[in-house]
N, C-alpha and C positions, 0 to 999 in steps of 0.2 A: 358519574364520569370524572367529573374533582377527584376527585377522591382515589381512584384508578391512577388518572395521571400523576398525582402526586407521589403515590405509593412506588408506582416505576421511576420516578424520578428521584426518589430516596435510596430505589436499588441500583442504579447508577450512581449516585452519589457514594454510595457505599461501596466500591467497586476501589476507592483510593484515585492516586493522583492519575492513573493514564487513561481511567474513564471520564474523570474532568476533563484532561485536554481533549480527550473528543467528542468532547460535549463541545466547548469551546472552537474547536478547528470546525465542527459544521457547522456553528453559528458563524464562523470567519467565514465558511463559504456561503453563507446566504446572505452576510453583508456582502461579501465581493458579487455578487450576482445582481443586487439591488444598485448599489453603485454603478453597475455596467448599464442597466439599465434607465437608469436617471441619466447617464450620460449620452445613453444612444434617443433617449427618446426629450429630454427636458434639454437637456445642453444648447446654448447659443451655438453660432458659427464657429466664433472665435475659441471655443474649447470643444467640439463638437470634433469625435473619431468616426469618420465612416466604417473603422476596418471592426468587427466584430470582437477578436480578437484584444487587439489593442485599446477597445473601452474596458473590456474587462479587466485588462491588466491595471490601467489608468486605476480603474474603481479599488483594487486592491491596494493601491500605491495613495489611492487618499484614505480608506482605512486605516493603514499602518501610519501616515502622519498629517492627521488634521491640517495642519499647517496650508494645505492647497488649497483652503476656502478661500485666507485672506488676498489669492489671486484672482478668482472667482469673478466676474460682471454678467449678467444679463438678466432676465426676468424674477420678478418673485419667485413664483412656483418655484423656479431649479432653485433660486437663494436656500429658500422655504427647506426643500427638503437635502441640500449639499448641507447645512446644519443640522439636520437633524441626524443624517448621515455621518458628519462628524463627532458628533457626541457619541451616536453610539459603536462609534472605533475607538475612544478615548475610555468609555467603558470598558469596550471587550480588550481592549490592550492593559488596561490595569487588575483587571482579574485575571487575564494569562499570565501576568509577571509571579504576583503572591502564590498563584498555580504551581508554577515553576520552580520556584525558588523553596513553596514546602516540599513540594513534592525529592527535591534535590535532598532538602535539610531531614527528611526522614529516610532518603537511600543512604545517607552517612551516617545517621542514627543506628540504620541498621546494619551497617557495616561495622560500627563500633560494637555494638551488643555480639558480634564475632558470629553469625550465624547463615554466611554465604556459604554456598560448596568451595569443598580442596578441589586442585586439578593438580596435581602431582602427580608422579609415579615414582619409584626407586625411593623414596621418603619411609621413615622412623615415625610411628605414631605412638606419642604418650594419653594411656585412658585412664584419667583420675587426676589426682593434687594433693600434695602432701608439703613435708618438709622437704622429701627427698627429691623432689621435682628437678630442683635447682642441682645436685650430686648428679643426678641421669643427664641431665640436658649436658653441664661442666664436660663430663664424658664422653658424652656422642660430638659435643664441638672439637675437641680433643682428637677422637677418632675420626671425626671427617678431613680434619686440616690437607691429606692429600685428595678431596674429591672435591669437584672444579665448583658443582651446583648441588649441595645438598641439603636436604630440609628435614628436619625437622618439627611434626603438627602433635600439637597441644588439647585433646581437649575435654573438658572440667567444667561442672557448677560454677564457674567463677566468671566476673566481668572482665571483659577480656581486656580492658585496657586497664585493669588490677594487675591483670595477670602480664601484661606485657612491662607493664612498672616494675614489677618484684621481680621479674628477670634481667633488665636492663641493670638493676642493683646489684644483684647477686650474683647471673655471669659476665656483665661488659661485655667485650667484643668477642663477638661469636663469631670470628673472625669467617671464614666463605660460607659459614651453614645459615640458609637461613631459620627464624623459627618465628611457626605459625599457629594462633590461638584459634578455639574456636569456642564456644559457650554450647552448651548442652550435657544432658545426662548422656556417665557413661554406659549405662547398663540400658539406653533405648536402643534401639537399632534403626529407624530415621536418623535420629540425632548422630549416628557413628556414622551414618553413610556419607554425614558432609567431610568426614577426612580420609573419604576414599581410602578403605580399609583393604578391598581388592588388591590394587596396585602397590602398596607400600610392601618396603622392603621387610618390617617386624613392625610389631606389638608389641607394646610395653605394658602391662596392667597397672598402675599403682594402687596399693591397698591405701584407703582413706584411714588416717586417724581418728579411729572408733574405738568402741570396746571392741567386738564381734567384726573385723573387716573382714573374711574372708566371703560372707555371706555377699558382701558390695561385689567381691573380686571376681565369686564365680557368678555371678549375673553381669557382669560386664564379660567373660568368655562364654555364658551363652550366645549373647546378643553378637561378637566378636566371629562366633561360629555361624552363624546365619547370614551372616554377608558373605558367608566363601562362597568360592564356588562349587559346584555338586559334585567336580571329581575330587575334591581333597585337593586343591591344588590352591597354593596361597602363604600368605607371608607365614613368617614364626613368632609364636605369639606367649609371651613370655609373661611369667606373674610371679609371687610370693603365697604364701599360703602360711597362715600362723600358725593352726592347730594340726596337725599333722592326720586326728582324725577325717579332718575334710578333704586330706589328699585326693582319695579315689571321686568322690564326685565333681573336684577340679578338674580330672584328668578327664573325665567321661564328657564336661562342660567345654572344655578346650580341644577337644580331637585331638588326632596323630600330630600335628604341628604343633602343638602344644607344650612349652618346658616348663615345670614348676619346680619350684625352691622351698625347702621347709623350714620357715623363717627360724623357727626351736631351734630345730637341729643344729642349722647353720651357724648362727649366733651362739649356739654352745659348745660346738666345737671349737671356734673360734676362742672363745674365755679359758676354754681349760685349754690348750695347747698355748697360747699365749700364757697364763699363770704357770705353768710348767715351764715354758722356755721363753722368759724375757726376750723379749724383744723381735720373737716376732709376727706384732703385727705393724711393722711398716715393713719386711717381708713380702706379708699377703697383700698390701696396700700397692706396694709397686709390683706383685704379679697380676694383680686385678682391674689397675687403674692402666687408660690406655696412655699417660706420660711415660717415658724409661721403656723397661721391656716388658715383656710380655707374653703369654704362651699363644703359640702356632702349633701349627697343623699341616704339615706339606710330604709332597712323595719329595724323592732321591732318588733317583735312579742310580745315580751315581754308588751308592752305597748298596746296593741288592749283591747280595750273597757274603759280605762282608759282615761279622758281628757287630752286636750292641757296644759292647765292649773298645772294639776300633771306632766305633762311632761318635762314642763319645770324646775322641781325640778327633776327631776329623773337621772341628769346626774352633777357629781360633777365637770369635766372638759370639760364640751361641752354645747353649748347654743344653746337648742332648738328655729328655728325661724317659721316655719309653716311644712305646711301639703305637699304629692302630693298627691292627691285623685288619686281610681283606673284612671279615665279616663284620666290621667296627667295634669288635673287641679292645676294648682299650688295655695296657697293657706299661704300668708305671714302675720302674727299677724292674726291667725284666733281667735274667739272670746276666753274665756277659755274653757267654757262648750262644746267646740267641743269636741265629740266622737270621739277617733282615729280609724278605721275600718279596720278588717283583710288584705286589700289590700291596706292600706296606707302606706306611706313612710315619713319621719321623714326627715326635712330638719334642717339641725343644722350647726352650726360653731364652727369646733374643729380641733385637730393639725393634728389628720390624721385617715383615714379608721376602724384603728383599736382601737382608744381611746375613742369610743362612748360605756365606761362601765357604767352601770345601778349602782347606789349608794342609799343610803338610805340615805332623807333628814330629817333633825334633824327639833326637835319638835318647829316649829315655834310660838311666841305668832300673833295673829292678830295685822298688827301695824297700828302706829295713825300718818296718814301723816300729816307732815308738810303744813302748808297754801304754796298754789303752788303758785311761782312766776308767774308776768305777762310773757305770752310767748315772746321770743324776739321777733319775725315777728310781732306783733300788738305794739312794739316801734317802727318800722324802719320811718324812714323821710322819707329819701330817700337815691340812691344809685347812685353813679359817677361811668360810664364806662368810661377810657379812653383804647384809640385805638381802630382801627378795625380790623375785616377780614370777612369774609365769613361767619360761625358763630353766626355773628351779629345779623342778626333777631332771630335765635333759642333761643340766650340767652336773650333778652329782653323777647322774648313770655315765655321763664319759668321765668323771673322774675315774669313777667306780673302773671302770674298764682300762685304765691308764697306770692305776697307782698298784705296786704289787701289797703282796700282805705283810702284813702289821700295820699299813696305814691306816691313817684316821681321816674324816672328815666331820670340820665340827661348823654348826649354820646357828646365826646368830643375827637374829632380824625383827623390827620393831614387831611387823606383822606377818607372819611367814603365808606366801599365798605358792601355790592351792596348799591346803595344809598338812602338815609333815605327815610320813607315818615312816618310821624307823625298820620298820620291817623290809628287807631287801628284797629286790624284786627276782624271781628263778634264775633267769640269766646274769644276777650281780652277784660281783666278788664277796661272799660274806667274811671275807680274812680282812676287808675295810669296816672299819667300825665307822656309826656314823651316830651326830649327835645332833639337835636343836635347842636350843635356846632364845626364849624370846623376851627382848628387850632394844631401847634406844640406842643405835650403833652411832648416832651423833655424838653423843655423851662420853665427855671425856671419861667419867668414871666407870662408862659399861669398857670402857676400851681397857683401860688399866686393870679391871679386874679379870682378863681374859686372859692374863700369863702369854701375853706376845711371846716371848721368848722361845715359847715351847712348837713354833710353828715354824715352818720350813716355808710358805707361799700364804701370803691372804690374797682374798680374791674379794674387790667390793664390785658389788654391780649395782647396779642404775635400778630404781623403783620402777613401776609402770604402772602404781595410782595416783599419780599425779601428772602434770605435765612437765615436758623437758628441761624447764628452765628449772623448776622446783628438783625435779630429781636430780641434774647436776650438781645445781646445790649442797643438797644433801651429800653425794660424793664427793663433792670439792671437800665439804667438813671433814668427813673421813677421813679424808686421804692426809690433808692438812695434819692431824690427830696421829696418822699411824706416823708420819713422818717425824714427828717433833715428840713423841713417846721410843722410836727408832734411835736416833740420834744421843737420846737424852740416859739411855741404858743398852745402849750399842746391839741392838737385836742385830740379825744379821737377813731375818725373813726378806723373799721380795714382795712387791705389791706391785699389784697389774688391779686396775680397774676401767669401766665401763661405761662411758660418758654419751647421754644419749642427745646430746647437739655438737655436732661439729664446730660451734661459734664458739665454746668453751674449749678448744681444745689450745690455747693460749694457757689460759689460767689452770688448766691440769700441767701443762709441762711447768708452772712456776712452783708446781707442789712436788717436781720431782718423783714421778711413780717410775717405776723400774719399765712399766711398759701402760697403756692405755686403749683402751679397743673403741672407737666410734662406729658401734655395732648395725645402726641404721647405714648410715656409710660405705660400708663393708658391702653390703647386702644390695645397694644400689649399684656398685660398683661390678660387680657378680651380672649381676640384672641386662646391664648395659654388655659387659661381654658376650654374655646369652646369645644376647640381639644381635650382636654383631656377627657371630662367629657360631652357630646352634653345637656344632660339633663340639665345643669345651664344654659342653653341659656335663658330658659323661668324665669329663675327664676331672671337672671341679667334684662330682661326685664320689670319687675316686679317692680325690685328695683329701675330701673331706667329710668323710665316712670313719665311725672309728677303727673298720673291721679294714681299711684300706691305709694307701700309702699316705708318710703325715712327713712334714718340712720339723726337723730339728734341732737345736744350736749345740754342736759337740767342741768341746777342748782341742784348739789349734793344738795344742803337743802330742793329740792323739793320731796326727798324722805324719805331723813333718816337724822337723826340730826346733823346735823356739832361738830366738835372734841369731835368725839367720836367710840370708835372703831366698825364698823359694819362687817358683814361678807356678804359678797354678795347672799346668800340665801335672805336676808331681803331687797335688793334693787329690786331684781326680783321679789318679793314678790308685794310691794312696786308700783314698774312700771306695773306689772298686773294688780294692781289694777285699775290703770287710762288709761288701755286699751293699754299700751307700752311692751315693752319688749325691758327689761335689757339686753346688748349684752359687754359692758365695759367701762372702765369710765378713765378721761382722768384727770391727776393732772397738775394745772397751774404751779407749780414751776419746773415743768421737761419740761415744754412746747415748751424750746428751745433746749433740749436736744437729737441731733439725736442716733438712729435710728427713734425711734417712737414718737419722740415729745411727750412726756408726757401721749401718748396711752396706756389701755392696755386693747386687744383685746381677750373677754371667760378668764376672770382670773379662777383661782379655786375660786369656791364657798366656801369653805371655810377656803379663808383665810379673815383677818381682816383688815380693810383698815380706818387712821380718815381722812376725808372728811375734806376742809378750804375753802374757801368762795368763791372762784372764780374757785374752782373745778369742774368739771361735768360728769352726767351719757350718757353715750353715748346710744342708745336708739332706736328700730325701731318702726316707728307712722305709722297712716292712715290704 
């Protein structure tokens, strides 16, 4: 029978702090009972309650404080047991306290270890932890600055008041968003349902810095998928995906809501269109980050039945870039004589939602373009990749695709990963010759013995067997190298490279590269538009496909006449004519000048700008 009660007395105990306190509160009530009792039946006159009631209250009120003995007078017996009475209130009142006060100290414990439920709704959920944490979050505060109460929840393997330190670091004041950690695996689905995945406005996946993350990402949108609801109805839910093989079982893992990105792809378009046209990637920087402007998505009514072509005069602070047809057909430099149609939507780049006002453009003369320079791409020799990673084939195959014939591509890397094979693939240009070479591209002597001279573009990218700090490294030496061999025998190649921590991007602009890509960065940035906006998915696909429309940097003289003042009605004008569209134009003597490098992205149309020789209109083609 011992033994029984003890056993159940252990499974109470084992129950945590609120089966103790009512343990503790019926032992308070069979002292407050005992006290009434001693009161109605022991009590002299002189402290003696006829009312029933009011001894019991009395009994309660000498439980809670001893102290009413030392008033106490009459017989033993009541003495006798009003002591004994008090002691055990001074008992049970000091194991209630330590009760209380753990029971308190592990509700904040577990408050701290970040694993209470969200109650939010209209809220951003980030699933995973990386570098880029701190880039996404940067942006969604950014994008929130006009919404009154928005949140953004957090949550990762990690302790939450790590994770709440490393952001207080890295973004400061998150000025009205707030942002909420929680600790849990992303890939469980218990653990997802505390940031209430239902009601949020998107998903963020973050791929974990692993070898193989795609494998983390799509078990995080299974788990993602199972919290919807059964009609398909539910936030949008957004990832990256490295290997482009894994695409289809992403898409099958994430459902119809579902956007994915192909980290390859993305990032290697990125390198070669930047290595072909310096400068730009703070361009894509300010089309993709929500600072400056931005691409939109809205109807016009105002414009239905009017062409593309008037359209793009119709707005004095927003650059019209194409169409979304009813059927969301995206629809980028469509011809001018397009018809806009009551169910279209007007894709433009402008500073925000609400600055796409309709202006009246002033009386332009027909103008008389200048003889158009040869395009750069039918100069290129050829182009030096040094270093490897993963990568490596996607951006040869858009070179491959970019460069016409006679060019070269030549790859020169301590370790070429996955490894070469020179044989073109059916759909590549074989009028591109292509070369490898493997050796240390730190080395000042591999660099020298590579006849710089004889190259039009190097392109160094970032390793990815090692981690960030080391791979910058490595490219800082490069870059270092190509620049002070440049200088020293007047090469005239440019160099754009690929720096994979944002923290370095100080110590690249002191090396002078004609342009530099913070390819993680990029990729976050992308991520966060997604989320915010699902409809730019198709249209970043568009932009950045090689078979589709590409951003890039043409000779100010090939439009309008050099020193001399124009106003940019005249260069859109200008670039229409040759099938382009004027988007901003970039001055070489600002070129090193951060934030925008000598960018400026939708200026006002009318203002006036004189164009010098090595200036350029920034431009979307194809």
């Amino acid at each position: 029978m011992l033994r029984r009660l003890r056993y159940r007395f252990d499974n109470v105990m084992a129950r945590g702090t609120p089966a103790l306190i009512g343990v503790l509160a019926a032992v308070c009530c069979l002292f407050t009972l005992l006290n009434g009792l001693l009161l109605l039946l022991l009590a002299p006159e002189t402290v003696h309650h006829r009312d029933v009631g009011t001894s019991f209250w009395s009994g309660f009120l000498r439980m809670l404080s001893p102290a009413a003995l030392l008033r106490d007078r009459g017989p033993a017996p009541f003495l006798a047991a009003a002591t004994v009475m008090a002691f055990g209130g001074i008992l049970l009142m000091s194991t209630l306290i330590p009760v209380l006060s753990a029971g308190l100290q592990n509700q904040l414990a577990r408050l701290r270890q970040g694993r209470s439920p969200v109650a939010e709704t209209g809220h951003v959920v980030l699933l995973g932890w990386s570098s880029q944490v701190h880039v996404l979050l940067a942006e969604l505060v950014e994008a929130n600055r006009s919404r009154r109460r928005a949140c953004v929840v957090v949550l990762a393997e990690k302790d939450r008041t790590e994770m709440e330190r490393e952001i207080r670091e890295r973004i400061g004041d998150p000025a009205s968003t707030r942002i909420v950690c929680r600790t849990g695996d992303p890939a469980d689905v218990h653990d997802i349902e505390l940031v209430c995945p239902r009601r949020a406005r998107s998903v963020i996946v973050v791929a974990p810095e692993a070898d193989r993350p795609d494998f983390a990402v799509i078990k995080s949108l299974l788990a993602v998928s199972r919290t919807q609801a059964m009609d398909g109805s539910g936030p949008v839910v957004v990832a990256g995906i490295k290997d482009k093989e894994n695409l289809p079982a992403a898409r099958l893992a994430g459902g119809a809501n579902c956007r994915l990105v192909n980290i390859q792809g993305f990032i290697a378009q990125l390198l070669v269109q930047t290595s072909l046209h310096s400068g730009l990637s703070s361009v894509y920087t300010e089309l993709l980050d929500f600072a400056g402007d931005e691409i939109y998505v809205q109807p016009q009514p105002e414009l239905v039945g009017r062409t593309f072509a008037e359209a793009q005069l119709a707005y004095r602070t927003s650059s019209v870039v194409g169409l979304v047809e009813d059927g969301g057909r995206v629809l980028l430099n469509p011809p001018g004589g397009t018809l806009i149609g009551p169910a279209d939507q007007i894709v433009a780049i402008t500073e925000d939602d609400t600055t796409m006002r309709l202006s009246e453009p002033p009386a332009l003369p027909e103008p008389v373009l200048p003889r158009m320079s040869a395009s750069p791409l039918r100069a290129e020799r050829a182009v030096l990749i040094l270093g490897s990673n993963q990568r490596l084939p996607d951006i040869i195959g858009q070179l491959r695709a970019h460069l016409h014939a006679g060019s070269r591509i030549d790859v020169v890397a301590h370790q070429l990963c996955p490894p070469p094979s020179e044989e073109p693939a059916e759909e590549a240009d074989v009028s591109v010759a292509l070369s490898f070479r493997q050796a240390d591209v730190t080395r000042r002597d591999v660099l020298e013995s590579l006849a710089l001279g004889n190259y039009d573009h190097v392109l160094a990218i970032s390793p990815d067997d090692c981690d960030p700090h080391d791979a910058d490294a490595r490219t800082l030496t490069v870059l270092l190298n190509l620049r002070d061999l440049s200088e020293l025998r007047t090469h005239t190649y440019s160099v754009v490279t690929e720096m994979a921590d944002d923290r370095h991007r100080a110590l690249a602009q002191a090396a002078r590269p004609d342009d530099f890509v913070v390819s993680g960065n990029l990729l976050s940035l992308r991520l966060a538009q997604v989320s915010e906006n699902p409809r730019l998915d198709v249209i970043f696909d568009e932009l950045f496909s090689p078979e589709g429309c590409r951003i890039a940097l043409r000779p100010a003289g090939d439009y309008v006449p050099l020193a001399e003042e124009t106003d940019f009605y005249a260069v859109v004008t200008a670039a229409r004519q040759r099938g382009e569209i004027a988007i901003g134009y970039r001055i070489h003597a600002e070129a090193q000048r951060p934030p925008q490098y000598g960018n400026v992205l939708n200026p006002d149309k009318s203002s006036c700008v004189r164009y010098a020789d090595q200036d350029r209109i920034i431009v979307l083609i194809g």
